[in-house]
N, CA and C atoms as an extended XYZ file, in Angstrom:
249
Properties=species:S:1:pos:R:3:atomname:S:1:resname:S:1:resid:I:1 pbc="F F F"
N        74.714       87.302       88.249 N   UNK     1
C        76.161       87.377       88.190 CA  UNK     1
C        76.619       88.601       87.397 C   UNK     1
N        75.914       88.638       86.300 N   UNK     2
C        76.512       90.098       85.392 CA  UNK     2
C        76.262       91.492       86.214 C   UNK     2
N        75.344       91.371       86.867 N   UNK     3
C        75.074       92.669       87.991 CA  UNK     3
C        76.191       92.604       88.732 C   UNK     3
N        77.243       91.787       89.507 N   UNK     4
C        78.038       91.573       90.879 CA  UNK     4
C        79.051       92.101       89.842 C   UNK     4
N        79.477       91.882       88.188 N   UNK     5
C        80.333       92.211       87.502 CA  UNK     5
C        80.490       93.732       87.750 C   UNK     5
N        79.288       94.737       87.217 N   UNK     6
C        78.956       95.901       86.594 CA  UNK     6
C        79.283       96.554       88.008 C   UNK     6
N        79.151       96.088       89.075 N   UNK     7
C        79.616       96.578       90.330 CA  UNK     7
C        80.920       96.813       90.390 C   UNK     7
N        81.412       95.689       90.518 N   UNK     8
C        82.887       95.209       90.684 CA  UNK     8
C        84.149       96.139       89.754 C   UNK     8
N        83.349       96.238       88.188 N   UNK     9
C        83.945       97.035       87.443 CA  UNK     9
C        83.349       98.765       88.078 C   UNK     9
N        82.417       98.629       88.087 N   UNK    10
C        82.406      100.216       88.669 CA  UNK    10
C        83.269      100.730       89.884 C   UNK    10
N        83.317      100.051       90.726 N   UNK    11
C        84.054      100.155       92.034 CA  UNK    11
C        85.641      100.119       91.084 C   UNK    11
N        86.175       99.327       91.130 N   UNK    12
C        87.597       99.192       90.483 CA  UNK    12
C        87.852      100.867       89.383 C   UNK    12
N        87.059      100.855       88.279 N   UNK    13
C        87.596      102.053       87.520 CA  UNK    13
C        87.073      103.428       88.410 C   UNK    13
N        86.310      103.886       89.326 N   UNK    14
C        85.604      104.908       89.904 CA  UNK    14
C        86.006      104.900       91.497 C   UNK    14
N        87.402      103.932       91.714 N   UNK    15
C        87.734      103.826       93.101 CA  UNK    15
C        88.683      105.288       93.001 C   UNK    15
N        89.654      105.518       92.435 N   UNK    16
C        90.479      107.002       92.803 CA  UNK    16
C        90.131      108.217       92.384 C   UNK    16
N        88.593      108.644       92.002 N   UNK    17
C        88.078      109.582       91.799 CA  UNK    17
C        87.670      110.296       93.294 C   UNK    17
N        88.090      111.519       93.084 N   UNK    18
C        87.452      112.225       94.495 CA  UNK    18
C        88.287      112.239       95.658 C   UNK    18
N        89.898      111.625       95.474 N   UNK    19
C        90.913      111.454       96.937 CA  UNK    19
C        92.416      111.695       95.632 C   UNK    19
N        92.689      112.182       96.405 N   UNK    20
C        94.164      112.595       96.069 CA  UNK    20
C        94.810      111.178       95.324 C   UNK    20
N        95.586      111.879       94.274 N   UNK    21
C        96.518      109.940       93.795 CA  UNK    21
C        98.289      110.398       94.380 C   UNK    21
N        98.245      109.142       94.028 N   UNK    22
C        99.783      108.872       94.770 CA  UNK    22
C       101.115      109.983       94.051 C   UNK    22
N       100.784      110.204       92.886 N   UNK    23
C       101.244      111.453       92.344 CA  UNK    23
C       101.462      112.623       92.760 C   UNK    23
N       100.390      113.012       93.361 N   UNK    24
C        99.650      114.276       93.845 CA  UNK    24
C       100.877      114.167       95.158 C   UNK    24
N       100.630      113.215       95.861 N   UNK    25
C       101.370      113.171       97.309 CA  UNK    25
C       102.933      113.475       97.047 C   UNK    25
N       103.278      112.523       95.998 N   UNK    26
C       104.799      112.592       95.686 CA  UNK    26
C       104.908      113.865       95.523 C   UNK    26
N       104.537      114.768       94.898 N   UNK    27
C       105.005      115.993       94.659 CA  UNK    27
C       104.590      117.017       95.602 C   UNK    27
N       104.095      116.967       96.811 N   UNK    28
C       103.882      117.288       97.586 CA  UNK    28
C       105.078      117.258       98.587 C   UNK    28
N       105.358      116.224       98.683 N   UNK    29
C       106.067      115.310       99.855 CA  UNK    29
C       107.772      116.421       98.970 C   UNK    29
N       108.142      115.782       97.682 N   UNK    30
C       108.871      116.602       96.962 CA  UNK    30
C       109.150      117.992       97.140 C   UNK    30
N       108.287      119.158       96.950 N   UNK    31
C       108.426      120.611       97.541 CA  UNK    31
C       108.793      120.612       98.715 C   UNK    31
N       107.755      119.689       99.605 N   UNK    32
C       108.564      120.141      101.083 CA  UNK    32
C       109.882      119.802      101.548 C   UNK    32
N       110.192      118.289      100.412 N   UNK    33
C       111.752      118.084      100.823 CA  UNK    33
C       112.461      119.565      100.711 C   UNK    33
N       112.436      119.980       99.439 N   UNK    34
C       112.828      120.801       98.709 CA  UNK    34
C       113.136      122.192       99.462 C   UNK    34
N       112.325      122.334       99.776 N   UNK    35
C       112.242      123.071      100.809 CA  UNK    35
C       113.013      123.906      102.270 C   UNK    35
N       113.589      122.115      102.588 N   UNK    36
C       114.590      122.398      103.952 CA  UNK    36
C       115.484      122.607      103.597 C   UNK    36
N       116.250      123.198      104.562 N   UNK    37
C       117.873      124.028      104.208 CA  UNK    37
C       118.800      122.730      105.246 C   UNK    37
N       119.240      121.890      105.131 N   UNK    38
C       120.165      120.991      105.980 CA  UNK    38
C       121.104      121.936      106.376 C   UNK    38
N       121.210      121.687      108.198 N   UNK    39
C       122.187      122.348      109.139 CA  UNK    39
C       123.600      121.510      108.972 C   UNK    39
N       123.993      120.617      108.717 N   UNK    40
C       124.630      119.551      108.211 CA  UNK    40
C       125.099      118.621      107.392 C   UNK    40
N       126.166      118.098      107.241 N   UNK    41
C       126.380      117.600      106.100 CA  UNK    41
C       125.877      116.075      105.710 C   UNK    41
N       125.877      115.738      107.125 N   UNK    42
C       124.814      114.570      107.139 CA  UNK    42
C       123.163      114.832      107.055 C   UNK    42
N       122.409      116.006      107.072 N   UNK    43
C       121.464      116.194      107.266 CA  UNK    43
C       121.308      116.102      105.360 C   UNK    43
N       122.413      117.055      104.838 N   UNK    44
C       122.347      117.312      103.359 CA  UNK    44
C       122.378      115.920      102.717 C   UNK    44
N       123.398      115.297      103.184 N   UNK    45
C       123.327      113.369      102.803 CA  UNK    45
C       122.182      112.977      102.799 C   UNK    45
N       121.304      112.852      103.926 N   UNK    46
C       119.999      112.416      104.148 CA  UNK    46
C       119.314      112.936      103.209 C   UNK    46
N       119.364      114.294      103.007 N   UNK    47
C       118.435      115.019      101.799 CA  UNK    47
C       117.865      114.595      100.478 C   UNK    47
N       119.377      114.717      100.423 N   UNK    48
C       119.831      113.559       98.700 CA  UNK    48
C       119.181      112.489       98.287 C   UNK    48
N       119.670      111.705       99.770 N   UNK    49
C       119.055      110.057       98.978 CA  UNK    49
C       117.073      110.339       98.998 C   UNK    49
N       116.976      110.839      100.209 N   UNK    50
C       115.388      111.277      100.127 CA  UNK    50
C       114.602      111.509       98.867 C   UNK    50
N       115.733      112.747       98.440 N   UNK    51
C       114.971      113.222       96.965 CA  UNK    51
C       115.413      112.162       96.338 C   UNK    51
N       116.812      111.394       95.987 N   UNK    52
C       116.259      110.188       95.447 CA  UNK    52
C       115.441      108.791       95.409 C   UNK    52
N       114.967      108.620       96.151 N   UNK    53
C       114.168      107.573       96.642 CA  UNK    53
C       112.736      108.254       95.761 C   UNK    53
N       112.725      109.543       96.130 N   UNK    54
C       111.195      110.503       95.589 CA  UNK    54
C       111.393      110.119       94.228 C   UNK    54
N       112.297      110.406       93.724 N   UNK    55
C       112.759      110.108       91.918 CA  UNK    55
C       112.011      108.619       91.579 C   UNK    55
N       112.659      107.668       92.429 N   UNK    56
C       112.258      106.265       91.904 CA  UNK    56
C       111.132      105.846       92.411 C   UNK    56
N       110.280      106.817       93.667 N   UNK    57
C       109.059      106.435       93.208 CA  UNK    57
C       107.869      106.770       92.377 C   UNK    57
N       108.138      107.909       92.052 N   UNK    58
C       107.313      109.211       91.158 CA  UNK    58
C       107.707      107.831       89.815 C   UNK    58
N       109.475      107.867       89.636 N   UNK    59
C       109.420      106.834       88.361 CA  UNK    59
C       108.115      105.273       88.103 C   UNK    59
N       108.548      104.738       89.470 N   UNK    60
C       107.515      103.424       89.298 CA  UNK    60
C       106.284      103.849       89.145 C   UNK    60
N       105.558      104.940       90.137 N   UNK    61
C       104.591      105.208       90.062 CA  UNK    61
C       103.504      105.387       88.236 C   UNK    61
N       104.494      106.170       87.624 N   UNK    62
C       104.180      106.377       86.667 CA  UNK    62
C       104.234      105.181       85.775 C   UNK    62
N       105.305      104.217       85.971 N   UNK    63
C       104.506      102.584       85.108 CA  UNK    63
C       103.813      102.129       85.413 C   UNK    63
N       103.521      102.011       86.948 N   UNK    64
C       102.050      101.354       87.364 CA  UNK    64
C       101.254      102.348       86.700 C   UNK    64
N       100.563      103.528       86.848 N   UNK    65
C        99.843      103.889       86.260 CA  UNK    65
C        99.260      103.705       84.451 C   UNK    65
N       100.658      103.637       83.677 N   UNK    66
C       100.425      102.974       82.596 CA  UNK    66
C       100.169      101.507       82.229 C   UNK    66
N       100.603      100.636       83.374 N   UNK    67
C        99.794       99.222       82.979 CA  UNK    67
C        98.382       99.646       83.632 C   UNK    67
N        98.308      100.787       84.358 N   UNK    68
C        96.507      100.226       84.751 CA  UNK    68
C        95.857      100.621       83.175 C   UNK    68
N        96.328      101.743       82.574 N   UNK    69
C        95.885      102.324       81.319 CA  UNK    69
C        95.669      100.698       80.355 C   UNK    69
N        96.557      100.301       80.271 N   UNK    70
C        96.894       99.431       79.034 CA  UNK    70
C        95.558       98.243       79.533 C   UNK    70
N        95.433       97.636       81.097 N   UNK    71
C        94.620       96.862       81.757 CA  UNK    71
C        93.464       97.498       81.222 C   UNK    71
N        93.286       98.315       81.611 N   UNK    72
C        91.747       99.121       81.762 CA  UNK    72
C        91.445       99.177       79.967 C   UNK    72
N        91.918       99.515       79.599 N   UNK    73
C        92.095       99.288       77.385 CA  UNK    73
C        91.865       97.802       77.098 C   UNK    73
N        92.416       96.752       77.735 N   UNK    74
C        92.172       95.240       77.544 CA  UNK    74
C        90.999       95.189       77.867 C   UNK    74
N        90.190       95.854       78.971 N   UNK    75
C        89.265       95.248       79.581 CA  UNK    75
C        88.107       95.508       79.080 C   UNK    75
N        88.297       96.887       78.509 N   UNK    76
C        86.990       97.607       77.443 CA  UNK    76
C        87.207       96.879       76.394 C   UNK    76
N        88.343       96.155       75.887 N   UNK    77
C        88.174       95.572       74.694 CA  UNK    77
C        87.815       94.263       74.638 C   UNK    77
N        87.643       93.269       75.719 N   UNK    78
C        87.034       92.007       76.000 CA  UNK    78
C        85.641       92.275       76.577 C   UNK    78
N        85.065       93.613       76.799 N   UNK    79
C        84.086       93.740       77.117 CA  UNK    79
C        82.865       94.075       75.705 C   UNK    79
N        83.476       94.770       75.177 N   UNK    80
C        83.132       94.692       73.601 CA  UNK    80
C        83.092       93.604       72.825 C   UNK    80
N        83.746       92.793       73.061 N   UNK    81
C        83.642       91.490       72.656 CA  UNK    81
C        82.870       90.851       72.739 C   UNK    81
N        82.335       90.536       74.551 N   UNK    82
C        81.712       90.157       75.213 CA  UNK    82
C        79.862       89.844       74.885 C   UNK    82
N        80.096       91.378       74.141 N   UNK    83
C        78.143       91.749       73.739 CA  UNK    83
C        78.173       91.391       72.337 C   UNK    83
């Protein structure tokens, strides 16, 4: 069973190494909004909320990322325990 653990934890902390994170994309996705010149004033409307929607997810993004921090800190510290 402690082997299926040492897996399980390896896979989980060593899963977003080596592929782009969701960060990376947002600000990607961001420049290219950034980018277009709207022919329209509805096109410019559309623009807007776009880049805002980008705002609030770059925002969430970045708390999920800090509960995985705070998770991943609990987990080394019940693992220390553990031995």
């Amino acid at each position: 069973m402690a082997n299926l653990d040492s897996i399980i934890r390896l896979f989980i902390l060593g899963e977003g190494k080596g592929i782009p994170t969701v960060r990376g994309y947002v600000e990607s996705v961001i420049s290219i909004v950034e980018s277009i010149h709207p022919r329209s004033q509805r096109e410019s409307r559309q623009l807007s909320i776009a880049k805002e929607h980008l705002r609030e997810i770059k925002k969430l993004n970045r708390k999920l990322e800090e509960k995985i921090h705070l998770l991943e800190e609990q987990m080394n510290v019940l693992e220390e325990g553990k031995d």
